[in-house]
C-alpha positions as CSV (number, residue, x, y, z in Angstrom):
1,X,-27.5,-8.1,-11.4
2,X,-24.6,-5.7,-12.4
3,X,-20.9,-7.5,-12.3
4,X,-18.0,-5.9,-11.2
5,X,-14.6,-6.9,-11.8
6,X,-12.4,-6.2,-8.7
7,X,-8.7,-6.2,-10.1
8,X,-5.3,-7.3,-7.6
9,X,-2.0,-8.2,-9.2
10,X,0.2,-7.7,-5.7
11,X,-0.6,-8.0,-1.7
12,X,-1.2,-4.6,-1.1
13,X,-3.9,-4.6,-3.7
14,X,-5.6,-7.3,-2.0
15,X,-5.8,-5.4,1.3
16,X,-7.4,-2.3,-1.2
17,X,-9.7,-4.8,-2.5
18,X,-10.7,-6.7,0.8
19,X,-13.2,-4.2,2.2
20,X,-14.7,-2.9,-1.4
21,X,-15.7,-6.8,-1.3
22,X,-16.7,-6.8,2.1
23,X,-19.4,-3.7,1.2
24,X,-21.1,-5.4,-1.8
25,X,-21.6,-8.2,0.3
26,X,-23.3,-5.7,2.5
27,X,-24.5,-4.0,-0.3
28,X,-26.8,-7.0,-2.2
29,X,-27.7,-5.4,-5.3
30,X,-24.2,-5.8,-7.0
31,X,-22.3,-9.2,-7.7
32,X,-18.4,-9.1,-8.1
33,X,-15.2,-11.0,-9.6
34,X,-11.9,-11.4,-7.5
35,X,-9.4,-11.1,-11.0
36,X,-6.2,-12.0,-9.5
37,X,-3.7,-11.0,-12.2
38,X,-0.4,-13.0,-10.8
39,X,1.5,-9.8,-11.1
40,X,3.4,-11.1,-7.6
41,X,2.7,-14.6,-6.6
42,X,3.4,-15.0,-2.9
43,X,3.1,-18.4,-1.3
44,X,1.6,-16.9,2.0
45,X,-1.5,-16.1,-0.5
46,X,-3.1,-19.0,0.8
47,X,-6.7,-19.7,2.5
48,X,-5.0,-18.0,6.0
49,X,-4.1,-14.8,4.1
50,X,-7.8,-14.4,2.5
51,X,-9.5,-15.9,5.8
52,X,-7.5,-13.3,7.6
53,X,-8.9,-10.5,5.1
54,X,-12.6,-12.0,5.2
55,X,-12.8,-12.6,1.4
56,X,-13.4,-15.4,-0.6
57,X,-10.3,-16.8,-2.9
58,X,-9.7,-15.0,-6.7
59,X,-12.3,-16.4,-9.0
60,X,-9.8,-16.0,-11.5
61,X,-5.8,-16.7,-11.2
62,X,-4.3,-15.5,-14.8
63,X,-0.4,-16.4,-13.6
64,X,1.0,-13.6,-15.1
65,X,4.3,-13.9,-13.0
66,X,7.5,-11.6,-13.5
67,X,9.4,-10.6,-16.4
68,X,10.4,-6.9,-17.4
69,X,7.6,-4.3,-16.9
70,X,7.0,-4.7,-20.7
71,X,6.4,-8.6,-20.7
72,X,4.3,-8.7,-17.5
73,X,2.3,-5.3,-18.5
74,X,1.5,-7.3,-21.4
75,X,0.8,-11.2,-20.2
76,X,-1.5,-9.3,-18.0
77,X,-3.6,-7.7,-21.3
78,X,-3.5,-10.4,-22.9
79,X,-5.2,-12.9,-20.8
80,X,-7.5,-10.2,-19.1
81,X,-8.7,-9.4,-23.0
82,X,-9.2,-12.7,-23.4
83,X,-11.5,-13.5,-20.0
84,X,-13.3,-10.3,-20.7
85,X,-14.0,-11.5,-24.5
86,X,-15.5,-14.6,-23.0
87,X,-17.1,-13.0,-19.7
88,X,-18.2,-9.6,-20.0
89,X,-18.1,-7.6,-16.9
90,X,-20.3,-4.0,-16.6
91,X,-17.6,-2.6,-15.3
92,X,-14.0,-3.2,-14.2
93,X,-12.0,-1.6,-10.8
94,X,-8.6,-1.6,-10.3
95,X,-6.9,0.2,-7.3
96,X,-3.1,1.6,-7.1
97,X,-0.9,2.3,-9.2
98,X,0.7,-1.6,-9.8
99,X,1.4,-3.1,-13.5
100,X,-2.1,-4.6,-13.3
101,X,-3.8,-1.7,-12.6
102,X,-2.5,-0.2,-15.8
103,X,-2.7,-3.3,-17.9
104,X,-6.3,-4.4,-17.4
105,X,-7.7,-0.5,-17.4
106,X,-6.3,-0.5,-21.0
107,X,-8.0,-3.6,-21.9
108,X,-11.0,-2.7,-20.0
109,X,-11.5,0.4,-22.1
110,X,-10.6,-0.6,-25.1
111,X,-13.3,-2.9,-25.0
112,X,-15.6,0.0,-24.0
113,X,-16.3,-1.4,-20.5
114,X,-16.3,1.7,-17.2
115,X,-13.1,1.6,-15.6
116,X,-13.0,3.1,-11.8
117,X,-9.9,3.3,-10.6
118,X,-9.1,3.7,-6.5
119,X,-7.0,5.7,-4.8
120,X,-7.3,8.5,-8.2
121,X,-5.0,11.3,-8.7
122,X,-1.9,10.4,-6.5
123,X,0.6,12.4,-8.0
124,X,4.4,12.1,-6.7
125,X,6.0,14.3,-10.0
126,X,9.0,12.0,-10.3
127,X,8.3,10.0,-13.4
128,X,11.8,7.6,-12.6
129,X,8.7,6.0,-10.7
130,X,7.3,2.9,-12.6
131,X,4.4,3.9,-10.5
132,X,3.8,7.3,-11.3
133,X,3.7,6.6,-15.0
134,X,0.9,3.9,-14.4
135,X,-1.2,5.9,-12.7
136,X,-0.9,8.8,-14.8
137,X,-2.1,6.7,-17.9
138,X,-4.8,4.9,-16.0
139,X,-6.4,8.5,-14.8
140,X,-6.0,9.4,-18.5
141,X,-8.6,6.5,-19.8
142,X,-10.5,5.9,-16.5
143,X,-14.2,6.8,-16.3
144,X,-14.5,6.7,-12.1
145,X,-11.9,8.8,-10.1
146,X,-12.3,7.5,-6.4
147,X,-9.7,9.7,-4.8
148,X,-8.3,9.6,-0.8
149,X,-7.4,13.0,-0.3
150,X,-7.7,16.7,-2.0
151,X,-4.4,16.6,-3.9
152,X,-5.7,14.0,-5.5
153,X,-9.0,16.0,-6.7
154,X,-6.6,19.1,-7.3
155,X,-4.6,16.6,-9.5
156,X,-7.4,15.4,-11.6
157,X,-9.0,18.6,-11.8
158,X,-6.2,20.3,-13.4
159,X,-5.8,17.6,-16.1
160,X,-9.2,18.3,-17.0
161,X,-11.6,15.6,-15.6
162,X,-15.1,16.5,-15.2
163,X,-16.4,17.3,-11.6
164,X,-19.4,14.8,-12.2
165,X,-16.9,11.9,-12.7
166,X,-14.6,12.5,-9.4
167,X,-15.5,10.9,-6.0
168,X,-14.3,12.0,-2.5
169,X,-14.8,8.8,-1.1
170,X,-11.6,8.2,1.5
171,X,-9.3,5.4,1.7
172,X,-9.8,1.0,1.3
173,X,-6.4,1.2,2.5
174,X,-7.4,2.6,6.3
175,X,-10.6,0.7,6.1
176,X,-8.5,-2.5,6.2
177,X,-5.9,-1.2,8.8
178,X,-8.8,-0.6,10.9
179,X,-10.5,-3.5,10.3
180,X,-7.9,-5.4,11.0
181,X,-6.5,-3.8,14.1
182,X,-10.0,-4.4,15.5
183,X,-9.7,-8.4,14.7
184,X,-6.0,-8.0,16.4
185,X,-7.5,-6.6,19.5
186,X,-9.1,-10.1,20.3
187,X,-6.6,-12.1,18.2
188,X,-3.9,-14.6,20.3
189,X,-0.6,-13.2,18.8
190,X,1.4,-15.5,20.7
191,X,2.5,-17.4,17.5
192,X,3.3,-14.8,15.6
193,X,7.4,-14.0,15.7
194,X,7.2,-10.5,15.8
195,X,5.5,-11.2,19.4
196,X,8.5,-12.5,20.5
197,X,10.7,-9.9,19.1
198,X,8.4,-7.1,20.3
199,X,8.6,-8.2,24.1
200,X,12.7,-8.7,23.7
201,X,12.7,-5.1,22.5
202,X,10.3,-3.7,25.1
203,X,11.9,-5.7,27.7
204,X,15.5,-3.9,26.7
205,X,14.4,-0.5,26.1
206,X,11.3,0.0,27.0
207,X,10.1,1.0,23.1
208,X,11.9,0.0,19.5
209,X,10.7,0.6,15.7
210,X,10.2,-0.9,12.9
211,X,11.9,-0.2,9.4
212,X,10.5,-0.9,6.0
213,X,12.9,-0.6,2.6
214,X,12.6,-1.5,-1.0
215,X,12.5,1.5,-3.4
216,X,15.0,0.6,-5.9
217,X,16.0,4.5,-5.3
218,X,16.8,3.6,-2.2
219,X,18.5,0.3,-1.9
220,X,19.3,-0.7,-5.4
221,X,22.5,2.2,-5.4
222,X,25.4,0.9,-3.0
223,X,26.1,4.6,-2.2
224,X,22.4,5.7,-1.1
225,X,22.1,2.1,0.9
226,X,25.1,2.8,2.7
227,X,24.2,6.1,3.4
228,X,20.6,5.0,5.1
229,X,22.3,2.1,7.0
230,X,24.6,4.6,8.7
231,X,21.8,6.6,9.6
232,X,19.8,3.5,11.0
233,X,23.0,2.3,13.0
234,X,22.9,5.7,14.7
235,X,19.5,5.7,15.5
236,X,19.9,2.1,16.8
237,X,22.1,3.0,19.0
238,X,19.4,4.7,21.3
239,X,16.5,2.4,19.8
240,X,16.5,-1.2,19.1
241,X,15.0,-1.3,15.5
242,X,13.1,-4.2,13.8
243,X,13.7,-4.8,10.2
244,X,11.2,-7.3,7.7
245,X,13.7,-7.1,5.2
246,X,12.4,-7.0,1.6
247,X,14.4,-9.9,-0.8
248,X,15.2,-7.4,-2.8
249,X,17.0,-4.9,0.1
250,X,18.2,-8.1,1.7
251,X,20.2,-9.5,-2.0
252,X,21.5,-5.8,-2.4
253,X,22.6,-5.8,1.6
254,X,24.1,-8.4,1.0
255,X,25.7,-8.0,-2.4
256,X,27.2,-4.3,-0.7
257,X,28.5,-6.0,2.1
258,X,26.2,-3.3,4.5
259,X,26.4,-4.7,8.1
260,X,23.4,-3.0,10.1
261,X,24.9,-4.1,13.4
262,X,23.6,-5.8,16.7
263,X,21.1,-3.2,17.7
264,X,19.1,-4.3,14.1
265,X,16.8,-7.0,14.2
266,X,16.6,-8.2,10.7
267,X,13.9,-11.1,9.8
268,X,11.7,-12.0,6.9
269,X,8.6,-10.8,4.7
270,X,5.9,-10.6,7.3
271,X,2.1,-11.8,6.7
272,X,-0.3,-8.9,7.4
273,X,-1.2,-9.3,10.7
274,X,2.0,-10.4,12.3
275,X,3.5,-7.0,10.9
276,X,0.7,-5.0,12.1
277,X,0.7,-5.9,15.3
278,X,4.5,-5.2,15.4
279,X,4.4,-1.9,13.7
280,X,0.8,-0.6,15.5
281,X,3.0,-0.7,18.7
282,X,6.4,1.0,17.6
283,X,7.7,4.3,18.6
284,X,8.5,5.3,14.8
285,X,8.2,3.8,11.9
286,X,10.8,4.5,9.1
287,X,10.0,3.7,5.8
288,X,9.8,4.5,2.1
289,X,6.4,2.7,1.5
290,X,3.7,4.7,0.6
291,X,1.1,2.3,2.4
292,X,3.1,3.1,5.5
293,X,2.8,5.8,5.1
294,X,-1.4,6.4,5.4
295,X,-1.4,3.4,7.6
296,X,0.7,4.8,10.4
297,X,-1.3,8.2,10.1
298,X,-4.6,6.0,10.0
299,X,-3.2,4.2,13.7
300,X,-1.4,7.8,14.6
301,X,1.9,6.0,14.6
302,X,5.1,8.4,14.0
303,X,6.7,7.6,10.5
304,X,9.2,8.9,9.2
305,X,9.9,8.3,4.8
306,X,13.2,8.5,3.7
307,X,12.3,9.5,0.2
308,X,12.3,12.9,-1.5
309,X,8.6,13.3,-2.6
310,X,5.8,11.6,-1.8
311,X,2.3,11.1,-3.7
312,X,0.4,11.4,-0.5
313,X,0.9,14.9,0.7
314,X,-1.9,14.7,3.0
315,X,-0.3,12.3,5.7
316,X,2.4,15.0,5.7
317,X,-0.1,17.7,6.4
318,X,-2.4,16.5,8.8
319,X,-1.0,13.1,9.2
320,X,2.4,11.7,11.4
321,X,4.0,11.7,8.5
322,X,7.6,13.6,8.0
323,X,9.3,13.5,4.5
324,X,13.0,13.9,5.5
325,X,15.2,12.7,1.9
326,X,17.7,10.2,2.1
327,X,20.3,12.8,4.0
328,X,21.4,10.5,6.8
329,X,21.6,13.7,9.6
330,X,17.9,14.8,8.8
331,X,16.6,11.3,9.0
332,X,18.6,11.2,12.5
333,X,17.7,14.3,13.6
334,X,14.1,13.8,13.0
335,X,14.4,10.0,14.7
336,X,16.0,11.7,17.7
337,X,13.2,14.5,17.8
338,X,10.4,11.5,18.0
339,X,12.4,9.8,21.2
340,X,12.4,13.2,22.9
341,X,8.8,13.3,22.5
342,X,9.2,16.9,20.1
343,X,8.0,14.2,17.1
344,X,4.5,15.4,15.0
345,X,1.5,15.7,16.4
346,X,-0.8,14.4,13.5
347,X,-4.4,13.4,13.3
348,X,-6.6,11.1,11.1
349,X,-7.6,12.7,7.9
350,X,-11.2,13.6,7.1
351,X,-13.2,10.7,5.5
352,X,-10.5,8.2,6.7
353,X,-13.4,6.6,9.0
354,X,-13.5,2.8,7.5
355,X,-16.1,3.6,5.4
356,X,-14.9,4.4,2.0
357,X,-15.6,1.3,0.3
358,X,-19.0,1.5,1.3
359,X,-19.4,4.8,-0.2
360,X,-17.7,3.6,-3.5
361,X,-20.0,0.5,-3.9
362,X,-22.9,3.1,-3.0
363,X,-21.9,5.3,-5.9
364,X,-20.8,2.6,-8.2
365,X,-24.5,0.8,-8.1
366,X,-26.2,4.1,-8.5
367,X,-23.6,4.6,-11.9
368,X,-24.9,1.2,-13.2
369,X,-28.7,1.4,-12.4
């Protein structure tokens, strides 16, 4: 039986990962590897998080940890090269666009093993994005192109892939979201603290949302923090807003002395399904995540990004998705549009039906045979 190495470094890759596992198990006639890089190591990874997921643990836990984009990039090769040397996969996945992704594609084809990569041809154009550059070298030296929508096909076209070698499959990301917003439906969320703070805030107002923020564009500049927290304080003012704050937005808060103000709920990091069942429910989401923003066009939730690109042009087009910059009047105006009920009508792209993974596994095993 054919071995496939499914590569995760962070969380999100993990909820990218979850159903691809989920269809060979369906599937039968392929067997799989969980490499777990170490890229992030969160303590909430525990049995809950993978239970909650339906997947087993990592086979493999390589501990790459932190360290400049250099040192982890390369921890990561190294002891993927090394596992690879002693266990020889017949091909090796990676999803997004994390260190991981581009460390162990490298390795992967330098030891002339396939590499298909999920969630292909996502191109912002701003290459001050760590991210951007690792998934433009990772399309360079992939063999499998498993793309979520037709920029990304556009993309990959033009830099000269072969047709034969690009799949239309969907997205693992909404496969997840819907999976697990069908486990939510019958799940008892009465321990979870965004329960608590959901019912406050609909008690209040009737309706809040949620904010998510952690590009370092965004909230590692004193200026362009300060400018988005005035902008939140205003919309807060007509909507109570819940805030998981990032460590990374909450130390730079801090060290710019940015107050958000009474009408901001801040708390911690959120496990998956606690923050799904906050978000699913909110009147707008505001975020600069890319995840957030497919997974709030996968729900139909209205999300607004306060960035000024974005690699996922398709949630913007047929999605709920509005790209409004980091001006603090446009990101208001567009809040205020949403609470008039003038916000985006969007709907769920094509092939975003929760069964992408099984169409990758499908194509994969038919590569292999």
């Amino acid at each position: 039986m054919k071995t496939i190495y499914l590569v995760a470094g962070a969380r999100p890759n993990f909820m990218k990962i979850a159903p691809i596992v989920r269809a060979i198990q369906a599937h039968g006639g392929l067997s799989y590897k969980i490499i777990h890089t170490g890229q992030h190591y969160d303590r909430e990874m525990n049995d809950v998080f993978f239970e909650e997921l339906g997947i087993p643990e990592p086979d493999v836990f390589m501990a790459a940890g932190g360290g400049s984009h250099a040192q982890q990039t390369g921890k990561i090769m190294v002891a993927f090269e090394e596992y690879c040397q002693a266990n020889r996969p017949d091909a090796v996945l990676v999803v997004g666009d994390v260190n991981s992704t581009l460390a162990c594609s490298i390795v992967a084809k330098k030891l002339c093993i396939p590499v298909a990569h999920v969630e292909a041809g996502l191109r912002s154009g701003d290459m001050s994005m760590p991210e951007e550059i690792n998934r433009l070298v990772t399309d360079s030296i992939s063999d499998w192109f498993f793309v979520t929508e037709p920029s990304g096909t556009a993309h990959l076209k033009r830099e000269g892939k072969p047709d034969s070698a690009i799949h239309d499959v969907g997205h693992v990301m909404v496969d997840n979201v819907l999976y697990q917003a069908e486990k939510l439906a019958h799940a008892d969320t009465a321990g979870f603290e965004t329960d608590a703070l959901k019912k406050a805030a609909l008690a209040k107002a009737g309706r809040y949302g949620v904010v998510t923020l952690h590009r370092p564009s965004n909230v590692d500049d004193a200026g362009m923090m300060t400018k988005i927290a005035s902008a939140l304080k205003e919309i807060a003012a007509e909507l109570p807003l819940i805030f998981p704050v990032h460590p990374r937005t909450r130390n730079n808060m801090e060290k710019f002395g940015i107050d958000l103000g009474p009408n901001i709920t801040l708390l911690g990091p959120q496990a998956y399904m606690p923050f799904l069942s906050l978000w699913k429910d909110a009147a707008v989401v505001l975020t600069d995540s890319g995840g957030m923003q497919e997974e709030t066009t996968a729900l139909g939730v209205p999300c607004i990004t306060i960035r000024e690109n974005t690699e996922r042009p398709i949630t913007v087009d047929e999605g709920t998705n509005v790209l409004v910059g980091t001006d603090p009047v446009r990101i208001v105006a567009e809040a205020k549009k949403v609470l008039r009920g003038e916000g985006k009508q969007g709907r769920r792209p094509l092939l975003w039906d929760g069964k992408a993974a099984e169409r990758i596994v499908q194509i994969i095993a038919r590569l292999l045979a």
